[in-house]
VOGU-3710 file (C-alpha; in Angstrom, 3 decimals, decimal comma):
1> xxxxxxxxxx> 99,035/82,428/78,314  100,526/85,805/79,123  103,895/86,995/76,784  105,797/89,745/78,201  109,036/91,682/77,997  110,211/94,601/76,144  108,843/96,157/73,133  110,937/96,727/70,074  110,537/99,762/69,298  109,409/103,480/69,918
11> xxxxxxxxxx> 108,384/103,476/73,280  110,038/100,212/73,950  112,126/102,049/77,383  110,438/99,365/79,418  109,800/95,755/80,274  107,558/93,531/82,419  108,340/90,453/83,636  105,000/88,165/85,001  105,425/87,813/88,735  102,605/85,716/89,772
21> xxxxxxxxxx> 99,103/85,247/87,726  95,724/84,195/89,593  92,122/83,827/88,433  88,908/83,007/90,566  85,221/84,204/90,417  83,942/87,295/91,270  83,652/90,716/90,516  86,697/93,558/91,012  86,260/96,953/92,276  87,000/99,188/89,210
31> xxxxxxxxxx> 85,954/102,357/90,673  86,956/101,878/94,252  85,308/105,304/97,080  87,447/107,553/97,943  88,042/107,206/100,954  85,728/109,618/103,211  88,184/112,873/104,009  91,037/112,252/101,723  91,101/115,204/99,734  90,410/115,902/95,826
41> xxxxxxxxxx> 93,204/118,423/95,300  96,114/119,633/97,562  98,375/123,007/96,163  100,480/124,758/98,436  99,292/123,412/101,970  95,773/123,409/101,019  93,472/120,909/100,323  90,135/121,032/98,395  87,656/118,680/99,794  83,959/117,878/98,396
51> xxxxxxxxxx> 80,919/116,638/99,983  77,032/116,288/98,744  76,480/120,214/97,675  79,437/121,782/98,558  83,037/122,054/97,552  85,262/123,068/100,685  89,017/124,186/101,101  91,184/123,895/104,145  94,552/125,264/105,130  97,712/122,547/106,264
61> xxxxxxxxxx> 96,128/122,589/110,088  92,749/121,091/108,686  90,726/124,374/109,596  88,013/125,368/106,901  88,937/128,485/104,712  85,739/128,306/102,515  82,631/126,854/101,502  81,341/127,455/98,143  77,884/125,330/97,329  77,190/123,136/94,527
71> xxxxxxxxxx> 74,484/121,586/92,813  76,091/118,193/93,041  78,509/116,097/94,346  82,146/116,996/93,618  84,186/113,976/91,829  87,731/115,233/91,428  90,092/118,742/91,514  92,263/120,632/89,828  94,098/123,008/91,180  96,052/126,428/88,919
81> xxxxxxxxxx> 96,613/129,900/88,602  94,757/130,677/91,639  91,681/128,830/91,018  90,250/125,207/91,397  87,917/123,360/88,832  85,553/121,111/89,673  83,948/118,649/88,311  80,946/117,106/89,682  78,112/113,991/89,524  74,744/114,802/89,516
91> xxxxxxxxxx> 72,392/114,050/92,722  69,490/112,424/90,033  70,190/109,986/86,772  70,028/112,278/83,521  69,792/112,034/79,992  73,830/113,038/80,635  74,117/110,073/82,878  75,220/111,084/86,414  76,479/114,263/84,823  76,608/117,163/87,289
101> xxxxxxxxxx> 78,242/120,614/86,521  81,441/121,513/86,267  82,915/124,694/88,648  85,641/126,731/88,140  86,100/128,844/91,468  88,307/131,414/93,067  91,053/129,022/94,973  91,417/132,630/97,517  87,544/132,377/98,789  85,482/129,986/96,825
111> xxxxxxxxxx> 83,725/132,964/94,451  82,087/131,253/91,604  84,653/132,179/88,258  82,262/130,736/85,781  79,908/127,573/85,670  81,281/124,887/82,405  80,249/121,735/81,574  82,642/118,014/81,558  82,939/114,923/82,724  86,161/114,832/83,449
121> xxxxxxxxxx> 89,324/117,698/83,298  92,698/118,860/83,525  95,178/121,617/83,954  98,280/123,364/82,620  100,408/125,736/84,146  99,333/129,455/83,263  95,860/129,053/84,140  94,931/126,750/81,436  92,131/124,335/81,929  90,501/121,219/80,212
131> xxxxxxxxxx> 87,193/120,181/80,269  85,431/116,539/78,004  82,788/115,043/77,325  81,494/112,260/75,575  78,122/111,342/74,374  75,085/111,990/71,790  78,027/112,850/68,898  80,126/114,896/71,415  82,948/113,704/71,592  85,480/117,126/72,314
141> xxxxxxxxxx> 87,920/118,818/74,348  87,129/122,749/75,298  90,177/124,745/77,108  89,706/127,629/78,980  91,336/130,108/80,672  91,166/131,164/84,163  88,287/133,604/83,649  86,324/130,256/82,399  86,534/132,454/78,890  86,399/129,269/76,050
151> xxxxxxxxxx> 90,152/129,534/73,788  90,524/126,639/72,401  88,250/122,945/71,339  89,023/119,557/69,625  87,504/116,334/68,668  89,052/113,653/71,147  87,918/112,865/74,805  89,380/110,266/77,249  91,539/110,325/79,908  94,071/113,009/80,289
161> xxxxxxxxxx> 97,456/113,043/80,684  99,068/116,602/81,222  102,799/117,081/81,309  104,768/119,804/78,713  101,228/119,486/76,693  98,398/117,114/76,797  97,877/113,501/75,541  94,565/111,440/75,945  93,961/108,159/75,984  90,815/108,057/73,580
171> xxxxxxxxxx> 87,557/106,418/75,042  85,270/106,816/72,298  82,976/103,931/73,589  82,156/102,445/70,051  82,622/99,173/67,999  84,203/99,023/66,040  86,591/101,663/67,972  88,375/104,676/66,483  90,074/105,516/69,342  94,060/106,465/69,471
181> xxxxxxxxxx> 96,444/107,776/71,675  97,034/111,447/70,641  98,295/115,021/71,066  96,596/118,028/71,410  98,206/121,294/69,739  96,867/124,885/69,509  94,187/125,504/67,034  91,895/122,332/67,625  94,984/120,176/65,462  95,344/116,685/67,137
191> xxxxxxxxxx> 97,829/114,377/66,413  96,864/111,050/66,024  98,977/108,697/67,807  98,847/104,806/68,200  95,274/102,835/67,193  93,460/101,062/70,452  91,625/98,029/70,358  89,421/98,688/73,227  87,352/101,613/73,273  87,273/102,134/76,925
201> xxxxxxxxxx> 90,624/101,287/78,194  91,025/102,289/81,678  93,226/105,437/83,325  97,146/104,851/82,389  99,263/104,859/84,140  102,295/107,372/83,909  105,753/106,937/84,502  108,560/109,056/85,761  109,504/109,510/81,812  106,657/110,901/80,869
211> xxxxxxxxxx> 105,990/106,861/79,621  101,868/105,859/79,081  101,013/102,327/80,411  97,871/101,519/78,692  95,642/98,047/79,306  94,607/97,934/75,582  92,171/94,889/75,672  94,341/92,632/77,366  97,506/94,147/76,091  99,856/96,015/78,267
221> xxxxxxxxxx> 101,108/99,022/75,969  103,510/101,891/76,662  103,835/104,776/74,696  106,340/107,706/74,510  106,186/111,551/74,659  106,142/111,079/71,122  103,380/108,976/70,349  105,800/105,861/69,729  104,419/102,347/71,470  105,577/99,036/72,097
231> xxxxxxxxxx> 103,576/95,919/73,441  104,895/95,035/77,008  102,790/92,603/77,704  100,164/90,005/75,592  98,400/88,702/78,938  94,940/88,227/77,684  93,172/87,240/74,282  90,760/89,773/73,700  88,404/89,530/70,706  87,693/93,132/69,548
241> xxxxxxxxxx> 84,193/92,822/69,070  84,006/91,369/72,860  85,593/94,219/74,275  82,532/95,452/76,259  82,857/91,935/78,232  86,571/92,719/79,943  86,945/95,389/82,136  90,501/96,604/83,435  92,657/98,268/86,283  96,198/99,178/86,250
251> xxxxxxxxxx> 97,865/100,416/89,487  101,989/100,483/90,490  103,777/99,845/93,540  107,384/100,660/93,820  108,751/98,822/90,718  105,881/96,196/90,249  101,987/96,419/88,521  98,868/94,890/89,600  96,900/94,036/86,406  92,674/93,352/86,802
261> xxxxxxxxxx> 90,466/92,256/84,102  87,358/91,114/84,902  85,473/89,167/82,321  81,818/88,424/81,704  81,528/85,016/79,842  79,284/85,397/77,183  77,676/81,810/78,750  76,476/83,603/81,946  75,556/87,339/82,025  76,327/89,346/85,205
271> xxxxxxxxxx> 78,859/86,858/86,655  82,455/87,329/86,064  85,600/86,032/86,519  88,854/88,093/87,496  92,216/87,366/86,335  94,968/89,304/88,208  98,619/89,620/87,166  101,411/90,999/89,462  103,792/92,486/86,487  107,899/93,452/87,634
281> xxxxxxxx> 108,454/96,725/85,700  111,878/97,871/85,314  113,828/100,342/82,801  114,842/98,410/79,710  116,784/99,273/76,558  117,884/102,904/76,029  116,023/105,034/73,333  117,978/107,227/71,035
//
């Protein structure tokens, strides 16, 4: 049975409430299209839109600026400092995976700036940007500048979250898991925040505070700018060791969550049943 509420303590500017609860067979659509148009990145009035091989930016009237190729298919955008990185999945299954590369081009007319590698990125203001990847003992974080020129690395990968600096929800996919919520800080240094139970939670969510929902194995967690957490919500039993069986989703509307976990009984491989939660999420006690 799910608990929820407010935490107790760092982090604890929350609580959920359980709205409504439902479970039935089937299998939920963790990694939904994008829809075919919608754009990967949007600065300024433009947009930065990706198709099979190419990578194309248009002005606020829809007409095409540029067209830069790639050997890929673009995934996601990120736009600063007068350029755009992207990251890409490869046409053909790899050793990498679906691992295509990653581009960092000239936002004015599509110029390749320098070709990097990553699954997945961000950005900071000034031209800074983040590339991971994790896999056959990597397992790092490079920066780089806007040149593409290498400045900084650490050991942590997972899902970004940029605001004043960068967090990352750790997705080391190993059991047991060492993964954490951390901080990283100039000279490779990361601060090791909060322990996870699952090692590959699913993309937080982030709230207006700079607040980190995380679906921790069943748990609903929030953590601070500070690396304090609280447990929101206990809505499913999780044993560790299972983890790989339970897959999850976290999205917000307004001032409510939709919670998805899909599970694979261990009794019968490849089916799966889905448990949905609709979660009321409103500002709880004040943090000094």
């Amino acid at each position: 049975m799910a608990r929820s509420g407010a935490g107790s303590g760092a982090g604890a500017g929350w609580r959920v409430s359980v709205v409504k609860y439902r479970r039935r067979a089937g299998r939920p659509a963790y990694d939904e299209t994008r829809p075919a148009g919608q754009p990967l990145a949007r600065r300024d009035g433009l947009s930065v839109l990706g198709a099979a091989g190419e990578v194309r930016c248009t002005d606020p009237s829809g007409r095409t600026l540029w067209t830069a190729a790639c050997a890929g298919i673009p995934n996601a955008a990120h736009i600063c400092g007068g350029r755009v990185l992207v990251t890409t999945d490869s046409f053909d299954y790899t050793p990498w995976g679906h691992l295509g590369p990653a581009l960092l081009l000239d936002l004015a007319d599509g110029a390749l700036v320098s070709g990097l590698r990553g699954a997945s990125g961000t950005v900071l203001r000034g031209g800074r940007f983040f590339l991971g990847l994790e896999g056959y003992d990597v397992f790092d974080t490079w920066e780089h500048d806007r040149d593409g020129t290498l400045v900084d690395s650490w050991r942590s990968y997972g899902h970004y979250v940029a605001g004043t600096g960068i967090r990352v929800v750790e997705t080391d996919r190993s059991l047991p898991t060492r993964s954490r919520v951390v901080r990283l800080l100039p000279g490779g240094t990361v601060e090791r925040g909060p322990s996870l139970t699952d090692p590959l939670c699913p993309e937080p969510l982030v709230l207006a505070d700079g607040t980190i929902l995380v679906l921790d194995a069943g748990v609903l967690r929030a953590v601070d700018r500070r690396l304090g957490d609280a447990v929101l919500a206990e809505l499913l039993s999780v044993p560790p060791e299972m983890a790989w069986r339970y897959r999850g989703r976290l999205r917000r509307t307004g001032d409510q969550l939709t919670v998805t976990v899909g599970e694979e009984p261990e009794d019968r491989p490849g089916r799966h049943v889905v448990h949905t939660w609709t979660l009321a999420l409103r500002p709880g006690p004040t943090i000094v």
